[in-house]
N, C-alpha and C positions, 0 to 999 in steps of 0.2 A: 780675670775674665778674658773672653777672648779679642774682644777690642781693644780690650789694655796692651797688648801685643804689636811692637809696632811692626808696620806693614813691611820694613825690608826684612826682618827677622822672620815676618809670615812668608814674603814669597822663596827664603831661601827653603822652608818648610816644603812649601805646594813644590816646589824641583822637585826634594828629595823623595816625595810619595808621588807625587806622578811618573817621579823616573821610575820606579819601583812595581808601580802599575806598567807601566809599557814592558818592564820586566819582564813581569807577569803574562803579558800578554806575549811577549815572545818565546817565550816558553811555550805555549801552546804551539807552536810550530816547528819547535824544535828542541827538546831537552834529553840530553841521553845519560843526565848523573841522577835523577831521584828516584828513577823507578828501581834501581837497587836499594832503596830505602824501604820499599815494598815486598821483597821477595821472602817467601813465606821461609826461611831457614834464615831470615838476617838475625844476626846474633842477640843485638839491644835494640834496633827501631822500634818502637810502640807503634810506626804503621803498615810493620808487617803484616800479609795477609793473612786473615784469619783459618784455623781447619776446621772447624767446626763448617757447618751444612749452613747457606744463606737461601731458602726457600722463596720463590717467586711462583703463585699458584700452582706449589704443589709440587714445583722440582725444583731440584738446587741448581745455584747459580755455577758457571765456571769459571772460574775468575783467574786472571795472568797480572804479573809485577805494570803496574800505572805510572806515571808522570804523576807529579804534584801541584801541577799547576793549576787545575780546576778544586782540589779539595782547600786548596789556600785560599782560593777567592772567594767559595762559598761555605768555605767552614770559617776564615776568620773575619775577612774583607766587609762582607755583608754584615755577621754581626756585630762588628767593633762599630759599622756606620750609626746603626738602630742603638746601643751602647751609648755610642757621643750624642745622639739628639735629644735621648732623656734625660740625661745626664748634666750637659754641658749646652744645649738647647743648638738650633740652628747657625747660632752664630758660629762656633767652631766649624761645625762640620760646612760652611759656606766658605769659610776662608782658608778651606785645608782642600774640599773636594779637586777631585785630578781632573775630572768633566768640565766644573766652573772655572777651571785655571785654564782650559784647552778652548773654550768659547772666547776664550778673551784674549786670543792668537790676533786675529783682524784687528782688534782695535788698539792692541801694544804695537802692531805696523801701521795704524793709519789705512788701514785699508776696508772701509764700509760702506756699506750700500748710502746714497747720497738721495733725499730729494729736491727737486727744485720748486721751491716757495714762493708766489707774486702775491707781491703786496696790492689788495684791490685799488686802492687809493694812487698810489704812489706808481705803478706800474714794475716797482721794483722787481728782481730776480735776485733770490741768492738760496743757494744749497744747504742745505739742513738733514742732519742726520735722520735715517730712515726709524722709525718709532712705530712699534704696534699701534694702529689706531683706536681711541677709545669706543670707537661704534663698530669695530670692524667685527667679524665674525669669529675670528681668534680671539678677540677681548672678552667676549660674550661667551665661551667656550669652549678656554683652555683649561678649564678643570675634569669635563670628560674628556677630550684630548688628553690630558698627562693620566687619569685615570686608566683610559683607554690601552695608553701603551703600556701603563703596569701589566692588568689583565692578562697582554699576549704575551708581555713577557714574560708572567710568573707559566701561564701556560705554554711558553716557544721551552722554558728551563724543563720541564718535564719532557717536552714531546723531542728536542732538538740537541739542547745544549747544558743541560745538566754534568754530562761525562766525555760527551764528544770537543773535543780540544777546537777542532777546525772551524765548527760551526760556532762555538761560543767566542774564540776569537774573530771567526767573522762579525760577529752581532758584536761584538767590543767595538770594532775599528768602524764599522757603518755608524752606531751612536757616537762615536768620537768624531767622523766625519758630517752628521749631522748636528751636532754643535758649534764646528766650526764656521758652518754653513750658515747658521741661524742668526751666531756674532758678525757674521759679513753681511747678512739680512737686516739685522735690526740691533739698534744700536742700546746699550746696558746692559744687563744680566737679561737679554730676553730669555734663552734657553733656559733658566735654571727657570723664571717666572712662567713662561708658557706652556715649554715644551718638557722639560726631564721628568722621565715618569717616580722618579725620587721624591717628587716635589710633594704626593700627597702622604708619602713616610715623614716628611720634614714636618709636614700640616700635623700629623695624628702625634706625634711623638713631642714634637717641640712645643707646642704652645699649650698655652698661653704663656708660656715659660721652662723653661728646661734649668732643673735643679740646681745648677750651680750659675746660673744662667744671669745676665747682666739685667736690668730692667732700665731700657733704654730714655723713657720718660722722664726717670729723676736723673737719667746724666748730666753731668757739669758740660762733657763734650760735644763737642758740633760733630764732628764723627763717631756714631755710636753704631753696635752690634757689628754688622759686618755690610753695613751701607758699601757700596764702588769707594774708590777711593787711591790717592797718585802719591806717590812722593818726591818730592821736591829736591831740587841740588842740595839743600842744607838741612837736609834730613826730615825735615815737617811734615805730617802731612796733612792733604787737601781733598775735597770731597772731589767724586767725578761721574758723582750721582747726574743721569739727565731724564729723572722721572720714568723710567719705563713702563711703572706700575703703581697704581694707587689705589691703596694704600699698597706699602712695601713692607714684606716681611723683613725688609736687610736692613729697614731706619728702627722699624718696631714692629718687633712678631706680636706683644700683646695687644697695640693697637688694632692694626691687622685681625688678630683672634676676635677682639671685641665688633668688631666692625662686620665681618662677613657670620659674624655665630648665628644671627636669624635668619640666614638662607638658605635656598631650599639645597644648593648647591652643594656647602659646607658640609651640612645633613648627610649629606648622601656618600661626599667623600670619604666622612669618619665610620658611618657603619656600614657602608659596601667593602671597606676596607679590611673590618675585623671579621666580617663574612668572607672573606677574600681569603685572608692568613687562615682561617679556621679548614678551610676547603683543600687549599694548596697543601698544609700536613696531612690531613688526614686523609686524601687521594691516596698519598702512599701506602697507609694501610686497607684503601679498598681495592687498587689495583693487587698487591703482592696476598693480601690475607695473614697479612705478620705483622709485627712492628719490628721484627727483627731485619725486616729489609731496611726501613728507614736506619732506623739505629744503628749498624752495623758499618754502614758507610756504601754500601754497595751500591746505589744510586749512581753515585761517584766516581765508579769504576766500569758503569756499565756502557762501554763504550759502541757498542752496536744500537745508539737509539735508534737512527734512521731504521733500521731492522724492525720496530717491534712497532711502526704508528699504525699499521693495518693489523694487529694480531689484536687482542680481546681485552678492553683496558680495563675492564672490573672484574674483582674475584669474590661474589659474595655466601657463605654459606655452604664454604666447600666444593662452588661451581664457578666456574669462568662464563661471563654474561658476550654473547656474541656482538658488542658493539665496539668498533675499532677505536684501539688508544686515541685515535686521531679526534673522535667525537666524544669519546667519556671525558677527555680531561678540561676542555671548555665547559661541555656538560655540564659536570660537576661542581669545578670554580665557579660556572656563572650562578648555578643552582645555590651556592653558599652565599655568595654574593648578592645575590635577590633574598636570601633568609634574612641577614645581616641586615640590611635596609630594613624589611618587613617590622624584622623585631623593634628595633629600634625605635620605629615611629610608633611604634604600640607602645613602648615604653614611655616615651614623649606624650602621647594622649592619654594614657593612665594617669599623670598630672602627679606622680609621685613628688618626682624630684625636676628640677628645671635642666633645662638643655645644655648649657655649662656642667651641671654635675655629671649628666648621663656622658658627657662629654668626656670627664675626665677618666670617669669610672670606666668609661669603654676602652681607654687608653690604657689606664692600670690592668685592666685584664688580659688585653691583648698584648702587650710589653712581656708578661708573665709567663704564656701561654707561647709566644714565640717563641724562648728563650726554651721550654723545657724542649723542643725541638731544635731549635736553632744553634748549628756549630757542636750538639750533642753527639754527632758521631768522633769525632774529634778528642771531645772530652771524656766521656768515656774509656777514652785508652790512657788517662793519666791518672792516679793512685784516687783514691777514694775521699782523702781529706782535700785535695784539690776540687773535686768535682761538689762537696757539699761548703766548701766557701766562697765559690763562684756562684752557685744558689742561694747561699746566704745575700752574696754582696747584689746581685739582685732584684732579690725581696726586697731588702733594706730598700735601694735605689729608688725603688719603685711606690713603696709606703712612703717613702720621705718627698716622694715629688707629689702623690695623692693629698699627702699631708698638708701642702705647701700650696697645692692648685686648687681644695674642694673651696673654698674660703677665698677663695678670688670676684671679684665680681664687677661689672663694666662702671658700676659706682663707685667704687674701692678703686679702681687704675686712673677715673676721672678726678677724683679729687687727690690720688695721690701727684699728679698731671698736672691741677692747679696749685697745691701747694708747690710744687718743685718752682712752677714760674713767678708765684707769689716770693719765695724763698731767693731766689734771684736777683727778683726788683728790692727786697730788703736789705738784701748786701750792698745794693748801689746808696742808698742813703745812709748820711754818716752818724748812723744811731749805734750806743754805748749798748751791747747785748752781752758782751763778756761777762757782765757780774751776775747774769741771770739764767746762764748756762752750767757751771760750775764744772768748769773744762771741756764741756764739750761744745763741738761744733752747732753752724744752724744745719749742714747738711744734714747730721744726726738725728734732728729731730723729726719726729713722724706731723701726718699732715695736723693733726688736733693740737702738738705741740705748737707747732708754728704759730698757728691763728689764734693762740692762750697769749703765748708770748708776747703777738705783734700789740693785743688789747693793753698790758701790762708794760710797756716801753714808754715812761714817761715822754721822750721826744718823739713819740709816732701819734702827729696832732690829726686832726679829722683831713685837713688840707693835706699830707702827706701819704694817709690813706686812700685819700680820693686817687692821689700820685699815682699810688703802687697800682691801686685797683685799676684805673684808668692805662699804664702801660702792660698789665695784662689782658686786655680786649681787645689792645691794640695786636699786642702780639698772639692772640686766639684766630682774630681776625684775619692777620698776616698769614698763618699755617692754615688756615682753614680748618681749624679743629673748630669754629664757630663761625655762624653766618650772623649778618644783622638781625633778622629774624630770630635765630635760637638761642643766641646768647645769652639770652634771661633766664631761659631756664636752663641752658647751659651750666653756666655762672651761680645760682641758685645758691645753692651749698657753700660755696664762698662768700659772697655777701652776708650771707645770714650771720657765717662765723666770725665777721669779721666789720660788720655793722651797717653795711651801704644798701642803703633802701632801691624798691625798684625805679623809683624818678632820678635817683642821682646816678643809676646804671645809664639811665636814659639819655641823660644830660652828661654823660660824659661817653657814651658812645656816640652822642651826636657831636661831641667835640670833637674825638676820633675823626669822624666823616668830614669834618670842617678843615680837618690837619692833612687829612689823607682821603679825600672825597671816593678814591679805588676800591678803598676798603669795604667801602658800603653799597656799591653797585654788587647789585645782584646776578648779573648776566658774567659777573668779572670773576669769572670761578678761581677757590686757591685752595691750595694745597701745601701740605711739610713738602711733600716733596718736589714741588712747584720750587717752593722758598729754598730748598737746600739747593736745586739745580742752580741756582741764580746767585748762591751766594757761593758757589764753585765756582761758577763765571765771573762771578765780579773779584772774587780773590785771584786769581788767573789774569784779571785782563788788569787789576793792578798791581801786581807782579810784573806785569808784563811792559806795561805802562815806567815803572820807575825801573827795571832796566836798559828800558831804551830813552829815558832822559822823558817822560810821558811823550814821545813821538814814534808810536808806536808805527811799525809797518801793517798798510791798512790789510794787505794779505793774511798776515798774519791774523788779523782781528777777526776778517773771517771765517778763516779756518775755524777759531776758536768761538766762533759764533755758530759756527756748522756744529761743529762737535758738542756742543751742550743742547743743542735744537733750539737759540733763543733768536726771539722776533725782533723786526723794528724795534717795538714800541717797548719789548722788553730791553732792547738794548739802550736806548735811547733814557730807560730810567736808571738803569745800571751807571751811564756813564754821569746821569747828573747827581748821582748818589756819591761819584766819587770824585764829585767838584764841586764843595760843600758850597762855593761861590753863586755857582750858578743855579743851585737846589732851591737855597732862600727865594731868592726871585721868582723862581718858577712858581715855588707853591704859596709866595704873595700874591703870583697876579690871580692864579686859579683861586686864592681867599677874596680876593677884591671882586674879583667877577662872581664869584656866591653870594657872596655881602650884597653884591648890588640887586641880585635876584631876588634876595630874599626883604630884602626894602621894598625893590618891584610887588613883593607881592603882597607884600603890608598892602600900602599904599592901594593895590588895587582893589582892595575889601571894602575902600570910599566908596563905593557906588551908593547911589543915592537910591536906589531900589531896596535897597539893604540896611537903610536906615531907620526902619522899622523891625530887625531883628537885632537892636545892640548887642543882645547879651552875647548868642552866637558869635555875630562876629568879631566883637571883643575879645572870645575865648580864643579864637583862631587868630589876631593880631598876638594877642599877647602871646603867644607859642612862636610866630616870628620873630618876635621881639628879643624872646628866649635867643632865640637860636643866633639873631643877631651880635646879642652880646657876647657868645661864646666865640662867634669869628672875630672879633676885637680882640679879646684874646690871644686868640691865636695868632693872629698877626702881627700882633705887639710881640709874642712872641719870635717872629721872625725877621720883625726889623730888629730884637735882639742879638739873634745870630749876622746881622750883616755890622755891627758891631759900629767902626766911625766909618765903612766906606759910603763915598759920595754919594753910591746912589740912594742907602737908608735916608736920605734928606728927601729924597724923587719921593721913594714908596710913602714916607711919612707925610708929604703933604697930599700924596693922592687919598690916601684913609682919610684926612683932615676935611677933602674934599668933599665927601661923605656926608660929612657931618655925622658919626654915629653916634645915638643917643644917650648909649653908656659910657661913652669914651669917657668923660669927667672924672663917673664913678668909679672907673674900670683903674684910672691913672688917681685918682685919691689914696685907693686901698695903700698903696705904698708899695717897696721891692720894684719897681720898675727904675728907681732913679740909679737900682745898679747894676741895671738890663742894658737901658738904654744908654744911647749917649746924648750927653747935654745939649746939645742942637737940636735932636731929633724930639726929646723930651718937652722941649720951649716951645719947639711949633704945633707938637699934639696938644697942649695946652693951650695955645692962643685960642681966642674969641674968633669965631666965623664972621668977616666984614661983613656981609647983607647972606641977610637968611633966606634960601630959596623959598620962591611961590609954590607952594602945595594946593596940588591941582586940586579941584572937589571932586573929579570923577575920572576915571579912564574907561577907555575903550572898554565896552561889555567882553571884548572876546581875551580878552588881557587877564580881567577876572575869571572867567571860565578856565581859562588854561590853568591859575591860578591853583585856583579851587580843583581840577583834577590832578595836579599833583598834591597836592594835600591831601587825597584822596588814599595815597599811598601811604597815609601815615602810620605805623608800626601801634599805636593810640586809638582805640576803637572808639573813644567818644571824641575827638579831632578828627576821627574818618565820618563818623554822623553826621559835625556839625558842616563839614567840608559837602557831603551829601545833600545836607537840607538847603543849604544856601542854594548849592546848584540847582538845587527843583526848582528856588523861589525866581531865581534867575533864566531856566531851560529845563521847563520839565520833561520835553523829548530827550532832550541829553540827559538827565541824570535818570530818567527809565532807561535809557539804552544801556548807562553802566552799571547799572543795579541791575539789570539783566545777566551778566557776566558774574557777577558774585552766589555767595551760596546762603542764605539766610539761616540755615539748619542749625549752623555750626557757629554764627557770629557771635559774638556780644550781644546783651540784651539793646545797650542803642542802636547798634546797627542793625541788626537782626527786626527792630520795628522800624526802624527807616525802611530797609529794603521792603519790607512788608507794604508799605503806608504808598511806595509805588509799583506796586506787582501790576496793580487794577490800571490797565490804557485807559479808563474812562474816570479815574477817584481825580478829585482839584486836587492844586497846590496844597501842597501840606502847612498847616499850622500847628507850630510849634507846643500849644496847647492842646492838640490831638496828638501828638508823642511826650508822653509823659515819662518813658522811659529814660530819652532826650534830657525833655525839660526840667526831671529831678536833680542829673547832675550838670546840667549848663548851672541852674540858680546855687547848687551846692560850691561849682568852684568860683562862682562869680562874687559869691559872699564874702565879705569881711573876716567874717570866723574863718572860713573855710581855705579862704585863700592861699597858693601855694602848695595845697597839699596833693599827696603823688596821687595819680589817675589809679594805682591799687587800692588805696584808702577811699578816695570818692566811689569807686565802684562796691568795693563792702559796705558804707553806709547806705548806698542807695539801693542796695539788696537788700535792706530790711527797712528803710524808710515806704511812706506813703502819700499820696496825697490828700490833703481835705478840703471842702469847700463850705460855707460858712455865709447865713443870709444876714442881710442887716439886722443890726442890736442882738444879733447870738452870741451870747459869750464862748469865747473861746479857750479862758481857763480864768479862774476864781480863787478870790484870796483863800489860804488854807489850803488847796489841793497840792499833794501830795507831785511833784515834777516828775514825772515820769519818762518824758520826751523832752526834746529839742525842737523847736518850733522856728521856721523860715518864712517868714513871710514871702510870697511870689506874686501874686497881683492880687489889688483892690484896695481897700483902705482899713485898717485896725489903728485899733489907740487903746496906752494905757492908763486902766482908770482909775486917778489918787485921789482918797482923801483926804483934806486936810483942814485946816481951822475958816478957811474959806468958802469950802465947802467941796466939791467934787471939779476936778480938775483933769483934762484928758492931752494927754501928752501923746503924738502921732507915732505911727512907727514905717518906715520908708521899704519900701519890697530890696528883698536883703539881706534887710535888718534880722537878727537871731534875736529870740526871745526866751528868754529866761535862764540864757547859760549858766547866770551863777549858781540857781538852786539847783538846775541839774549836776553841776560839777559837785555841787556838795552835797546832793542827793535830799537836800530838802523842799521844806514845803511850798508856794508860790504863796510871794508877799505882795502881788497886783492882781489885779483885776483887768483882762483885757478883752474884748469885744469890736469885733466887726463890724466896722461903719458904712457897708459897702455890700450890695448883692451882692454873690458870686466870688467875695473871698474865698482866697485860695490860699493853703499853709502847706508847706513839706512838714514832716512830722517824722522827725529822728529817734526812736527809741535809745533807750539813757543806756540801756543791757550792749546794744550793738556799738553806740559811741563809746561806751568803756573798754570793749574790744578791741578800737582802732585805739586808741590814746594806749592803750598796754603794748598792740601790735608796732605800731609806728610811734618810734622814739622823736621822730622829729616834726610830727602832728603834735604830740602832745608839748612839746617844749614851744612851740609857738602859739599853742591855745593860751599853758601860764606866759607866757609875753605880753597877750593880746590881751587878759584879764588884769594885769598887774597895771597895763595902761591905764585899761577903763577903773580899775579900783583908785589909782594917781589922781584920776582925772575927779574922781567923786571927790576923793577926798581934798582936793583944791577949791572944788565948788563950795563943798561944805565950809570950809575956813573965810571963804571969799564973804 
């Protein structure tokens, strides 16, 4: 493929066809040996003039011996380009074109537009390379801009410079000099991405892929397709990407393809385009009334254009139409060009086939349709078996790239996306996979294979999966192929094949944010080629770094901070990225100061106002508490990497300081004693000498703050419980932000939260007036229930209910048939036994689950229980929907039999007792 290719090898390529272009072009000014290749008596030229009659409405042409220099450019130049893009997909033609090798003049001298950058904070100045802005009006619409210049170019080729040598080599050397212009304007491949009117042939022909074409998503390489890119004195090379465009067709056209296919932009590119080509041939036959003018070549030789833009540009029906060439041949183009849309989106609203198919199929027709035109005057004059195996080759070309694209789909590129990163993170752990390949590679394997396999590898234990899973979200996160927000269903497809429920995504994407707190700010936009810019920088500036003994010249640093467009804040991580010493530390202390916050805000749920809603705020403690243990974790993990130095003793007694509550459990589990070192290990263990005084209450406004970021929780019944509390506490505050939200669309708990404060004038809410709420606060607070992921509680309480139950009403009866799952939630029930004593009533605590064993076994109920209490209240789980979760979720069901093997233990010790 053509990335395979290395770069000094390509650029002595791009010399040799750009010399050959400038050739080219100089010939148009002066060539005095081809046109004897034309002269109507040359002995063997096949492009001697023809005798036969070349008719243009009605009278024949006069034609004299031509130059060659316009019939080469547009009988072979143009279609070898269209040739390479179907073919060999945009990558080649990106690394070979003579226009993209001539923008990149200014930035091989060092010489581009600069801007000056002040840090608000900092008051700093420093120069950074000038970059299309993402809001600018060029971002926003450079696809009718490159459209646009096709247009007059296809219509400047008819009216101007089809035949005329002077005028076509003018319009060469002005787009040669506006290229160069653009690369001293803006820094990276801007011209080929904003400006070159090519750009929308590369869109319609190359993607979603170009037949022989790399598929840069499953690359092993950091340099893939035809990304920027330098080579280094010792032949390597290095990316020198600085984001100009994102997404980039030069890291990944499929991406790219996937990305922009529902816009209306896109749309319009692809079929104003086949409108476009359809208009531009067949003009020829409505101006001349032949197809013998096209085909002949005489176009090409008709060098008096200027001559004929005022004379009559349509010939139909025998008559010449009095409208000057100058206005029929826009006319017409644009007329094709407005069909071509038109149809298109008819097609699109017929709902036959989806917009990728109509997509591809617009491309295969129009590839076909060019070609019986395109470079055909040419071909024509070479023997006949030439001309029907150039037709052949094609067809073929073109059915084999149809073939290969109808069957593509932004599903199919995504999960081939995650396997390739899942596939990666599998090579790093040292699991025995040879004997279950049978010669072949993991690269080999397609994405279904992989995720078979990974199930089937004895030493790939659940904790190693969570590994792999866990450093691809990390790295989703990093490219911005996923946000915290969509990762779930990003990810989707992976988990399921590969077993990780949605709470252990949860809990390990919040691990992520504990490790790497950046990742999970929403405001902190990323992108691949965000990440690839930064990882050209940071190989660069350590290159840089250990040839000058890491004392590098600070000039130098800038420059090279200019030239990639990176910030402070960017540099400042680059360099602690590349002084593993100082990394640890760094993202100790940002874990210590999380940790604390998130204590902080345990702690501030004590409010004694709120001590009337346990359950609530129990649910929301314990979710701190969650999150707490995972930064212990993670820190243990990084006083790991500070290995025996002095300070690991500092950071280790400041965590100790803490007192964090897992720590015991967290350093039980084992594997740390060959993490850490022995000091550090002995003091995270020591006993705390006096245990702090925990306050009973803090500041209302501490809890408030508290409670609105938790407000932000990703957890729609954590965003409830986070809601309710705030009413109970500010019910002007928590309508003010229940104002802000959309109720339409929520979760059914939030969705009745925000309801329950739409009304300025409803009380405080009670948690017994949201039922929606209070089904899954008692559902996760229960015993049974407990632990289980917030997907499973929301499907049981989609089909649960509530009941209410007056004193002495029974509430289920020996003999009946268990149907449901029954939660006790307030009031009082007992179970009623009896026995040689006579009737005996055993209580049962709001909680409590009632009757799981016959439901698990689907039989009948051996008690008798009844309500001792007006206004008992039960949740009421059907047995159909519990068997759904326990089939759905593998690890609800494996700690239900836990929970019951207990209580069966426990009977049967009583019984013996």
């Amino acid at each position: 493929m053509a990335f395979e290719v290395s770069e000094a090898r390509m650029h002595g390529i791009r010399w040799i066809l750009t010399s050959a272009w400038l050739l080219i072009i100089a010939s148009l000014f002066y060539d005095p040996w081809t046109p004897r290749f034309t002269e109507a008596d040359h002995s063997w030229s096949p492009l001697r003039l023809p005798e036969g009659c070349v008719a243009v409405q009605g009278v024949c042409l006069s034609e004299t011996p031509y130059p060659l220099g316009t019939t080469a450019f547009w009988g072979v130049v143009v279609p070898a380009a269209v040739l390479i893009l179907l073919l060999f997909g945009h990558e080649l033609w990106r690394r070979i074109c003579p226009l993209s090798f001539l923008s990149q003049i200014p930035r091989a001298l060092g010489r581009q537009r600069q801007r000056t950058k002040v840090n608000p904070r900092t008051g700093e100045r420093r120069q950074q390379l000038a970059k299309v802005a993402d809001d600018s009006w060029l971002a926003r619409h450079y696809s009718q801009l490159q459209f646009g210049w096709l247009f007059v170019g296809l219509c400047g080729r008819i009216l101007f410079f089809n035949a005329d040598r002077l005028v076509l080599a003018g319009w060469l050397l002005f787009t040669i000099a506006a290229a160069i212009s653009v690369g001293w304007l803006y820094g990276g491949k801007a011209w080929c991405q904003y400006f070159c009117p090519m750009a929308p042939v590369q869109s319609v022909y190359s993607t979603p892929a170009g037949l022989l074409g790399s598929k840069a998503h499953l690359s092993e390489k950091p340099i893939t397709q035809s990304m920027c890119r330098t080579v280094l004195p010792d032949g390597s090379e290095q990316s020198a990407c600085v984001a100009c465009q994102q997404p980039c067709i030069d890291i990944d056209a499929e991406r790219m393809y996937w990305t922009r296919l529902g816009s209306r932009e896109f749309s319009f590119e692809r079929y104003a385009y086949v409108g476009l080509v359809v208009g531009y041939f067949l003009y020829y036959y409505l101006y001349a009334g032949t197809w013998d003018y096209y085909f002949s070549g005489a176009w090409l030789r008709q060098t008096d254009q200027l001559s004929l833009l005022l004379r009559p540009g349509l010939f139909l029906f025998g008559q010449s139409l009095n409208v000057p060439r100058l206005v029929a041949v826009p006319l017409v183009l644009g007329f094709f060009t407005w069909l071509g849309v038109r149809v298109g989106r008819w097609i699109e609203r017929s709902g036959r086939f989806g917009r990728h198919q109509i997509f591809v199929l617009a491309t295969f027709l129009v590839f076909n349709f060019f070609f019986l035109f395109s470079g055909r005057p040419l071909l024509l004059l070479l023997p006949p078996w030439v001309q029907t195996l150039f037709d052949a080759v094609v067809v073929a070309v073109s059915s084999l790239w149809l073939y290969r694209s109808w069957e593509r789909s932004a599903d199919l590129h995504q999960r081939e996306n995650l396997a390739s990163r899942f596939r990666r993170q599998l090579e790093k752990l040292d699991l025995d996979v040879g004997r279950y390949l049978d010669g072949r590679q993991l690269a080999d394997l397609s994405p279904h294979e992989v995720y078979v396999l990974a199930k089937v590898l004895p030493g790939f234990t659940r904790e190693k999966r969570q590994q792999v899973y866990k450093e691809v979200v990390r790295e989703a996160l990093q490219e911005g192929y996923a946000n915290a927000s969509s990762s779930l269903e990003v990810l989707s497809q992976m988990r399921q094949e590969i077993g990780i429920t949605d709470e252990e995504h949860s809990l390990l994407l919040e691990s992520v944010g504990v490790e790497n707190p950046d990742l999970l700010d929403p405001d902190n936009r990323r992108s691949l080629e965000d990440q690839i810019r930064l990882s050209g920088y940071s190989k660069s500036l350590e290159r840089l770094m250990l040839l000058k003994s890491r004392q590098a010249d600070p000039e130098v640093i800038r420059n090279l901070c200019s030239q990639y467009s990176i910030t402070p804040a960017e540099e400042a991580s680059v360099l602690e990225g590349l002084d593993p010493s100082s990394s640890a530390p760094h993202r100790l202390e940002a874990m210590l100061s999380r940790f604390a916050e998130l204590r902080q805000a345990r702690r501030s749920l004590l409010q004694p106002m709120l001590a009337d809603q346990p359950l609530v705020r129990d649910l929301l403690a314990e979710s701190l508490l969650q999150r707490q243990d995972l930064s212990v974790r993670a820190m243990l993990t990084g006083l790991a990497e500070l290995k025996d130095q002095p300070e690991a003793i500092e950071w280790a007694a400041r965590l100790q300081g803490l007192r964090p509550v897992h720590l015991p459990l967290v350093l039980a589990e084992g594997g740390w004693e060959k993490q850490l070192s022995a000091p550090v290990l002995a003091l995270l263990r020591e006993e705390p000498q006096d245990a702090p005084d925990e306050p009973q209450s803090y500041p209302l406004a501490d809890t408030l703050a508290s409670l609105e970021v938790l407000m932000q929780e990703r957890t729609p019944l954590l965003r409830a419980c986070a809601l309710f509390l705030l009413a109970r506490l500010d019910l002007n505050r928590a309508r003010f932000l229940a104002s802000g939200l959309e109720s339409a669309a929520a979760p059914a708990p939030l969705a009745e939260m925000l309801r329950a404060l739409k009304s300025p004038t409803a009380p405080v809410p009670e948690l017994e007036d949201l039922p929606e709420l209070e089904m899954r606060a008692y559902l996760a607070a229960s015993d049974f229930f407990s632990g289980t992921s917030h997907a499973s509680l929301e499907q049981l309480a989609a089909v649960s209910e509530l009941r209410r139950f007056k004193a002495g009403e029974l509430i289920t009866e020996t003999g009946d048939t268990c149907r449901e799952l029954l939660v006790l939630i307030s009031g009082k029930a007992a179970v009623r036994y009896q026995d040689a004593s006579g009737i005996r009533l055993d209580p049962l605590r709001p909680g409590q689950v009632l009757d799981e064993l016959e439901v698990l076994s689907h039989s009948a109920s051996e008690n008798t229980i009844v309500a001792q209490e007006e206004g008992t209240r039960l949740l009421a789980v059907p047995v159909d929907g519990f068997d759904a979760v326990l089939e759905r979720d593998h690890d609800f069901a494996r700690r239900v039999l836990e929970l019951e093997s207990r209580h069966l233990q426990s009977l049967m010790r009583s019984l013996q007792s």
